[in-house]
KOLTOR-940711 format. One line per 10 residues: number of its first residue (from 1); for each residue y negated, z, x of C-alpha. Coordinates in steps of 0.001 Angstrom, whole numbers, plus 524288, in hexadecimal, padded with zeros to 5 digits. Layout:
<recs>
NUM> Y Z X; ...
</recs>
This chain:
<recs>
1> 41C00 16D82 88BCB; 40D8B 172A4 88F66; 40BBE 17F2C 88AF2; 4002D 177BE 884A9; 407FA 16F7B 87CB3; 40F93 17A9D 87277; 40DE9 1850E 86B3C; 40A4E 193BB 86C63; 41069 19EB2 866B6; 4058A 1A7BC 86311
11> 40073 1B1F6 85AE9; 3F3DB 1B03A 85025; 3E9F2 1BAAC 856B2; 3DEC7 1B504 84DAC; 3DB32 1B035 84146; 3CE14 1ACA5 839EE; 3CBAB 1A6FC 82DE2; 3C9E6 19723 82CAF; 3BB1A 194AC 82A0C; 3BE24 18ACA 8202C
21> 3CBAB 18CBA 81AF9; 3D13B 19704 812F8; 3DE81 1943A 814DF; 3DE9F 19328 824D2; 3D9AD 19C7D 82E3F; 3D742 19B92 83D41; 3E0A1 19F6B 84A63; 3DCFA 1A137 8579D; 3E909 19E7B 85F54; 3E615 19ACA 86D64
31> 3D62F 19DB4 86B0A; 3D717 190F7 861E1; 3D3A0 19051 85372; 3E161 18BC8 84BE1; 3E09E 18BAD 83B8D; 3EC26 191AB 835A8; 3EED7 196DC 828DA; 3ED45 1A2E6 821F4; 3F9A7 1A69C 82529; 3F9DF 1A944 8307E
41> 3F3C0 1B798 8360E; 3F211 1BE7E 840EF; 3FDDE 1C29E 849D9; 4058F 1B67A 84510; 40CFD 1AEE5 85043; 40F6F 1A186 84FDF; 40E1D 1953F 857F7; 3FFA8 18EA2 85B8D; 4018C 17FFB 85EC1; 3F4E6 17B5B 8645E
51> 3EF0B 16E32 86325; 3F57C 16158 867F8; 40211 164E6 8661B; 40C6A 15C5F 85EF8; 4159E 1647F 85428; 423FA 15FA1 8552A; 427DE 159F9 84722; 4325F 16488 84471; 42985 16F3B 845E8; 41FF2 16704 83CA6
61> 428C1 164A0 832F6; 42D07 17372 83250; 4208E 178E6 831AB; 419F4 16CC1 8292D; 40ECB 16B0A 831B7; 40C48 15C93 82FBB; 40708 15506 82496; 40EC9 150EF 81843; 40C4E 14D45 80BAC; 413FF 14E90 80064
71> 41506 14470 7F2D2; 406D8 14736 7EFAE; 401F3 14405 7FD34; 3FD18 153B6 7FF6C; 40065 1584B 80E64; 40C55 16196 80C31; 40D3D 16389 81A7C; 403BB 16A65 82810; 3F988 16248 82DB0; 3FE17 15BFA 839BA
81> 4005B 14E4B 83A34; 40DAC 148C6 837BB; 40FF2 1414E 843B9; 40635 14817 84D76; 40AAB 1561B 84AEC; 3FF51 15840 852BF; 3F662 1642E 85493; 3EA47 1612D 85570; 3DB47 16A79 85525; 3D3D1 167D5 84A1E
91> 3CB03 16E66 83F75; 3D0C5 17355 834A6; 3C50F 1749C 82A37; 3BA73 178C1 833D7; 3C422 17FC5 83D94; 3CAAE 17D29 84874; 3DA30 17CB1 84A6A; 3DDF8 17BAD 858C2; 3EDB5 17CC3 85573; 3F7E2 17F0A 84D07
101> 3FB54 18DE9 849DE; 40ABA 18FA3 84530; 41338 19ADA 841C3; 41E35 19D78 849AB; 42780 19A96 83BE4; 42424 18C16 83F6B; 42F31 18BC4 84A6C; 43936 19180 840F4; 441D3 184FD 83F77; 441DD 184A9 84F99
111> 44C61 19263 84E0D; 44B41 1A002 853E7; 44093 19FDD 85E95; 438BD 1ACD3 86431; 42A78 1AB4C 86622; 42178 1B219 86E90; 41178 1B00F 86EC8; 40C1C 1A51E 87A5F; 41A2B 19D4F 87810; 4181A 18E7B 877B7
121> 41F1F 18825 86DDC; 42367 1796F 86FE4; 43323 1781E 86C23; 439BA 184C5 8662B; 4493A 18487 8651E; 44A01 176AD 86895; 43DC0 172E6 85E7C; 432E0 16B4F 862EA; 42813 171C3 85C71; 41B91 16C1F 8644D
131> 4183C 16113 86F8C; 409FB 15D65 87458; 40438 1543A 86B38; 405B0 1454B 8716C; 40080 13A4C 8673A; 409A8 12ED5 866F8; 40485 1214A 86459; 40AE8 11A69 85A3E; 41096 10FD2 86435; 4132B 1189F 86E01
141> 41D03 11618 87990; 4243B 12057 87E86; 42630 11785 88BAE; 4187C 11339 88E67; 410DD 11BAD 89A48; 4046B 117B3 89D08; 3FE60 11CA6 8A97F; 40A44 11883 8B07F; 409D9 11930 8BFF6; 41281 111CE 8CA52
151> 42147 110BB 8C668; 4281A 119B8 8D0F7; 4337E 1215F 8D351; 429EC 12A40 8DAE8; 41D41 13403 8D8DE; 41312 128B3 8DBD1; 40C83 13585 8E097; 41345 141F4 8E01E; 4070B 14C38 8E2D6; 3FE74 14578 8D5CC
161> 400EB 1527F 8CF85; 3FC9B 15128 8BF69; 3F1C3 15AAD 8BA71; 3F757 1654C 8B505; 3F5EC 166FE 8A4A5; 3EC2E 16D43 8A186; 3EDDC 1787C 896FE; 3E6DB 17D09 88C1A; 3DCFF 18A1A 89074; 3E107 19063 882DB
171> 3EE6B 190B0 8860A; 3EE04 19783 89447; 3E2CA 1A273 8920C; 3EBF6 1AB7E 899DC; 3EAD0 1A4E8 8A6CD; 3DCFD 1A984 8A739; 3D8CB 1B7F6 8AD1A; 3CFB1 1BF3E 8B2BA; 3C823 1B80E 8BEB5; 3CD96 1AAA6 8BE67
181> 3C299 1A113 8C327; 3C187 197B0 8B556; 3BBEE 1882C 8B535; 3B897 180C1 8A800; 3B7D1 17301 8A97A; 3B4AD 1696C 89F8E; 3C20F 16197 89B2B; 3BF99 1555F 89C12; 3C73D 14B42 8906C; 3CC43 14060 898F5
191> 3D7EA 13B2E 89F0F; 3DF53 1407F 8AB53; 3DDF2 13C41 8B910; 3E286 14179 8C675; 3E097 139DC 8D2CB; 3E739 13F2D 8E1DE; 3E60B 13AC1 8EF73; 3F61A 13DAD 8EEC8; 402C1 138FE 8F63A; 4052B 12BD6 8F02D
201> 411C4 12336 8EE24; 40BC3 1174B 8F75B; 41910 110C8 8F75C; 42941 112A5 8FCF7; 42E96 11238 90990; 43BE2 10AB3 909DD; 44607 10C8E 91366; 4502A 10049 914A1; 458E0 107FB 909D9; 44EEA 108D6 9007C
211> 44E3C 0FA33 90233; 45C21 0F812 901EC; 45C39 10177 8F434; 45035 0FD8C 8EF42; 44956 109F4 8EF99; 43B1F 10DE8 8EEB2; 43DCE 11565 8FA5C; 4372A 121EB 8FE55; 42795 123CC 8F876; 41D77 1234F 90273
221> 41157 12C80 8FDBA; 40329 12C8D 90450; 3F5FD 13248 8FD7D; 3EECF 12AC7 8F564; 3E89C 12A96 8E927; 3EFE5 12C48 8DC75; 3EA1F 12C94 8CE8A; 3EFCD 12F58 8C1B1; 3F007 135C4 8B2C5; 3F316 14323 8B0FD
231> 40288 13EDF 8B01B; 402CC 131DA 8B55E; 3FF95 12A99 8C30D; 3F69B 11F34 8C19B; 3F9FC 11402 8CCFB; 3F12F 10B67 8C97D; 3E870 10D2D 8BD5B; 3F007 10156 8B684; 3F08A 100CD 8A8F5; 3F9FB 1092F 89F9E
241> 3F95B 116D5 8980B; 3EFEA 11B18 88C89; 3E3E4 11440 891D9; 3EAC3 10790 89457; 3E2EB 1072B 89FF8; 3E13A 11135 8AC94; 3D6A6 10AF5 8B420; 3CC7A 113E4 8AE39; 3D393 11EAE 8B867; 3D159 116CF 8C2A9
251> 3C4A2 119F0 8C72C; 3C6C0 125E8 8C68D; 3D248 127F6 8D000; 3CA6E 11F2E 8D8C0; 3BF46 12997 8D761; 3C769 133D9 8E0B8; 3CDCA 12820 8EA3E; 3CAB7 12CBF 8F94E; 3C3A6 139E6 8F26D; 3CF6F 14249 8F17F
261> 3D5AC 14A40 8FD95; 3E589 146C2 8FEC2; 3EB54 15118 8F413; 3E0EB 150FF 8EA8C; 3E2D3 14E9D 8DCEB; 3D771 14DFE 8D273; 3D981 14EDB 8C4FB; 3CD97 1493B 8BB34; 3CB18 14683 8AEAE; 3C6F7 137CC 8AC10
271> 3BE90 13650 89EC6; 3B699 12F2E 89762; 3BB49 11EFA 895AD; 3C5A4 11500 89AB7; 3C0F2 1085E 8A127; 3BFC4 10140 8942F; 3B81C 109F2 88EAB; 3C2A8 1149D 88540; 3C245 121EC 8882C; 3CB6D 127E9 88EF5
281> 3CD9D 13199 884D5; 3CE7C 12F28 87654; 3C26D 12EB4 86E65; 3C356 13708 8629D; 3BC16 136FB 855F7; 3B35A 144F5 8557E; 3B5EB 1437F 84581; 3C43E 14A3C 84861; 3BF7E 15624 84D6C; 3B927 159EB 83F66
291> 3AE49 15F17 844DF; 39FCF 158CA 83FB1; 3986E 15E24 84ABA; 3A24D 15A05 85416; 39FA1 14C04 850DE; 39127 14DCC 84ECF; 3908F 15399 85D4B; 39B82 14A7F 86424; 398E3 13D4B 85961; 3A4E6 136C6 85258
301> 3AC81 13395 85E47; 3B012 13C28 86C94; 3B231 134AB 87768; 3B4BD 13ACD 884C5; 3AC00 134BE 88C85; 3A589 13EA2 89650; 39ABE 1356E 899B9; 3A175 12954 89BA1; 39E99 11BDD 89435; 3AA2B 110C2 88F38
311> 3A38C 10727 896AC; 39DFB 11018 8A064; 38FE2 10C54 89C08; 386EC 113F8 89418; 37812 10F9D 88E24; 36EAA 117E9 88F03; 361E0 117EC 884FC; 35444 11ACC 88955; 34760 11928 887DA; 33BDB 11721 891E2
321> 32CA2 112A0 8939E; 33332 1034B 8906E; 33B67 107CC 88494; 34902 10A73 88075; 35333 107FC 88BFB; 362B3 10782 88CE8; 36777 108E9 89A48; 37563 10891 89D8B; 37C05 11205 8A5F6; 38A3B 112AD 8AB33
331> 393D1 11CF2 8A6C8; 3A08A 11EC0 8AC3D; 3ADA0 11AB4 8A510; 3B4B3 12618 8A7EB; 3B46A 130D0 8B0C7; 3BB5C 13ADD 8B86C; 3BA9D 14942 8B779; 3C279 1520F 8C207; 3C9FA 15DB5 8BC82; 3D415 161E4 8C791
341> 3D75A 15E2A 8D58D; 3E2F9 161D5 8DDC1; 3E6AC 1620F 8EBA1; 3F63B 15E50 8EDF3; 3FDD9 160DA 8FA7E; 407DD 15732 8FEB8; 41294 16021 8FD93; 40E4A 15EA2 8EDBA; 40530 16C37 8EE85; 3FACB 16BA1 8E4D8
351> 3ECCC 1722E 8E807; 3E47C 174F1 8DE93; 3D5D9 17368 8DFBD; 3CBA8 17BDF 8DA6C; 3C199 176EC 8CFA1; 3B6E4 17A4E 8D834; 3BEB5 170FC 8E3F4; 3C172 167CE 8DC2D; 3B3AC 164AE 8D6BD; 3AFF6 163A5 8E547
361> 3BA3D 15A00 8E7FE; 3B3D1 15314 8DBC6; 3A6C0 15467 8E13B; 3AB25 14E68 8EE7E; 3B332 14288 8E73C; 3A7D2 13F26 8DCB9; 3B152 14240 8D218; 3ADA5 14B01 8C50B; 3B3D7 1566D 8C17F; 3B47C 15DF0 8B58E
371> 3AA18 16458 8B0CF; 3AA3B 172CD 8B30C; 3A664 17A5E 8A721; 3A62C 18A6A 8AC08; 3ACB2 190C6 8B7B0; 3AF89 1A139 8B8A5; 3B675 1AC66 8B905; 3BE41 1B229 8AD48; 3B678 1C05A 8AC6B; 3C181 1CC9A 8AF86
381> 3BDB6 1D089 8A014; 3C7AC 1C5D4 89A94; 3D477 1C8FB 8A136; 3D96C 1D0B3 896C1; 3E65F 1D302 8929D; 3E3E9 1DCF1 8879F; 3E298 1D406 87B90; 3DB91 1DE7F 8729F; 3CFC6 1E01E 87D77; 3C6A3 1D501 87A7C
391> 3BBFC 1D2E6 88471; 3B12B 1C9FD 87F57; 3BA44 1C452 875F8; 3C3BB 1BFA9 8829D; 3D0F1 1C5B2 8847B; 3D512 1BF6D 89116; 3D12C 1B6AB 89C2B; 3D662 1AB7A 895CC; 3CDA0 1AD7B 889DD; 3C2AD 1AF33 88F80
401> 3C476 1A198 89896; 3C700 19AAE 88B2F; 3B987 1A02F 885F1; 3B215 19B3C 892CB; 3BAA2 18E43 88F5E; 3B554 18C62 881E9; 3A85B 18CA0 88646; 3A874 17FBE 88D7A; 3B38A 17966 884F0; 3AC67 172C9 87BB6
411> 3A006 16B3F 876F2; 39B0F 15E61 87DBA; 3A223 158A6 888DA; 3996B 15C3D 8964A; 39B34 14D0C 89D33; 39AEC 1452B 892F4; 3917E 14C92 88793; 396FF 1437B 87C6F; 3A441 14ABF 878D5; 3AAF6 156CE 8779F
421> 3B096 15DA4 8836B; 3BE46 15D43 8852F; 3BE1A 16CF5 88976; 3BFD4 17383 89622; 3C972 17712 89F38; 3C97A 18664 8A517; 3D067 185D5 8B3A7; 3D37F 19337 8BA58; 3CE08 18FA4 8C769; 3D4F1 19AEB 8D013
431> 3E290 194AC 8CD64; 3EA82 18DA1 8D8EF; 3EE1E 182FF 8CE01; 3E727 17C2A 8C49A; 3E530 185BA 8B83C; 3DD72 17F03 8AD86; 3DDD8 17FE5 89F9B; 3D62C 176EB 894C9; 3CFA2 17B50 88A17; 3CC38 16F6E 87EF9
441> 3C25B 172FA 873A5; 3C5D2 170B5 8661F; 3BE98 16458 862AF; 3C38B 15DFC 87023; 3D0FF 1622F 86A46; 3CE85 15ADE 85B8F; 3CACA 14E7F 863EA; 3D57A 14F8E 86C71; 3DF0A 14FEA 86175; 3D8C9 14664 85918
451> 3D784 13D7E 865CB; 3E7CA 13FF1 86818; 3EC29 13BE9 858FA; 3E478 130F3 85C5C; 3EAD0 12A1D 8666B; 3F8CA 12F0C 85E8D; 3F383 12504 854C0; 3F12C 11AE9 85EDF; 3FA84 110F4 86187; 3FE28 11588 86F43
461> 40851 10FE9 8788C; 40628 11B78 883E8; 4007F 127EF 882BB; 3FB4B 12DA0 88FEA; 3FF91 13BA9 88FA2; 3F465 13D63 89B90; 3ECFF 13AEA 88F00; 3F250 1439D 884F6; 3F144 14DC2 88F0F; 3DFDF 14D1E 88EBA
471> 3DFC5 14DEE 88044
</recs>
């Protein structure tokens, strides 16, 4: 399991009263707002679960977290939903909750177990007590893949190395010090792509016994260009997985075909709408978030567009000397932004390029990259180890990154103007490997949740996990 995807042992180091509810009061665990009750006080340990995690059933039923009702039709039970289990962020009477807060008592029934503070908790004694959340339709197939690539008993290409998962920034503030060379970028809400000018499977060479025993015989590899998901190798953009149809990729793979130097791999975000016109990532109604001025700021409905059109058309309104005027103009479907590019050897060695390198390479191919936000130094004043010294209200590197983080995180989305921002991602630069971390804000989180239960309540045959993965 990802470290993302459990719990944390931890310790409540700060409380504050609810604003609108006598009987709750506010934790910071992890710099995020959770609502607990009143009893719970300072110096208590227990174990934070943050958002989009799933809550086995045993550990439900022990601790009655889900709803019930008894003979009257009054909830006797928690809050989370029966079937989901799910933890989601939401506003709990004007504040926000980004997790679930739970005394260490709650694993009692799993037997004698020692605890320590930073421990991840997913199965104890044999107990499943957590997974990452995955909505299930409710005609869901465990044996349908979409996304499929050629049927093979070999790597179709062995060197297409997946993009690494990328981790939550509030999880991993101790990777940060003194001097390390930061880069926000904008995270952009779309689907996953990667493209290489690779060694290829280009068919078998058969000696007479391979004839004789009908064998594939030995694979026969030369460079060309290979395109996929973040899991999965596309062959040939046919038809299959949760869009039902791939050929919205398409263009752009073709976008880096004779551009790329034999090794290179780009990674990119593609956003905005399929060929027939439904975005590539859920819509969401802005009423969910329970937030008035969100909706009055974003309207009723948040669609991740990022300047792109359905139909790829857009009408423009004007007025001149001759009078009003509509003039149509031509968007694009869908686009590409470039997050990461690698260089591997043929003996399988991967090179990693620099942001700065990278947006060159961009430059030179015509391709986008993501935006870039803020780029510095952490100052020598925030590598602290001495808890009790507080320097401008940051204790260590790491806090002081987040802080720099939060100030790009949220509020209207740079490219396309017309919805929120996903958040950012912070990459330590002066690393020999990819070292990125992603930071969502907390109305991005509501949607994604909301946006998640939804497609649990569709009736789904195949759920792309390359999907679940961007929510």
């Amino acid at each position: 399991m990802s470290a993302e995807h459990c719990g944390y042992v931890v310790k409540i180091n700060e409380l504050h009263p609810h604003s609108n509810a006598d009987r709750l009061q506010c934790a910071v665990i992890f710099g995020q707002n959770v609502i607990v009750g009143l009893d719970v006080q300072l110096g208590d340990f227990g174990i934070f679960f943050p958002t989009d995690l799933q809550l086995s059933q045993e550990y439900c039923d022990y601790n009655n977290l889900v709803r019930k009702k008894d003979e009257n039709g009054n909830n006797i039970g928690g809050y989370l939903d029966p079937n989901k289990r799910n933890i989601r962020a939401m506003k709990l009477r004007g504040e926000r909750s980004e997790g679930l807060f739970m005394p260490l008592e709650s694993l009692a029934y799993t037997g004698e177990a020692k605890f320590e503070i930073g421990d991840h908790i997913d199965v104890i004694n044999g107990h499943d007590i957590c997974c990452k959340y995955i909505p299930r339709g409710s005609n869901r197939h465990s044996g349908t893949q979409g996304n499929k690539g050629r049927k093979t008993t070999v790597d179709i290409a062995p060197l297409f190395a997946q993009h690494v998962d990328t981790e939550q920034l509030t999880y991993h503030l101790g990777d940060f010090k003194q001097g390390d060379l930061i880069e926000i970028t904008l995270k952009v809400h779309g689907t996953s792509q990667r493209t290489g000018y690779l060694p290829k499977l280009s068919g078998y060479k058969r000696t007479l016994l391979d004839r004789i025993l009908r064998r594939e015989g030995s694979p026969i590899y030369e460079y060309g260009y290979v395109t996929g998901t973040r899991r999965t190798v596309l062959n040939d953009f046919e038809k299959g997985g949760y869009y039902g149809d791939n050929s919205f990729r398409e263009p752009h793979a073709l976008a880096f075909q004779g551009k790329l130097f034999q090794g290179e791999t780009v990674y990119y975000e593609v956003c905005g709408f399929t060929n027939n016109g439904t975005p590539i990532m859920p819509q969401v109604s802005n009423s969910k978030v329970s937030d008035k001025a969100f909706s009055k700021q974003y309207g009723s409905t948040t669609t991740f567009s990022y300047g792109c059109a359905p139909d790829g058309k857009k009408i423009l309104y004007g007025r001149d000397d001759e009078g009003d005027f509509a003039l149509e103009v031509e968007l694009p479907q869908s686009r590409l932004f470039v997050y990461r590019m690698t260089k591997t050897t043929e003996d399988g060695h991967v090179v990693e390029y620099p942001p700065d390198y990278m947006r060159y390479r961009c430059e030179q191919m015509g391709v986008e990259s993501v935006p870039i936000l803020w780029r510095g130094i952490i100052p020598s004043d925030y590598d602290r180890t001495d808890f009790s010294v507080n320097v401008d209200n940051y204790r260590t590197a790491g806090d002081w990154i987040k802080a720099k983080a939060e100030e790009f995180y949220d509020g209207p989305d740079p490219i396309g103007k017309t919805h929120i921002r996903e958040g950012v991602v912070v990459r330590i630069v002066d690393k020999p490997k990819f070292c990125a971390y992603k930071h969502k804000n907390f109305n991005f989180k509501c949607l994604s949740g909301v946006a998640i239960d939804s497609l649990a309540e569709k009736d789904i045959e195949s759920m792309d996990e390359d999907i679940l993965s961007e929510m």
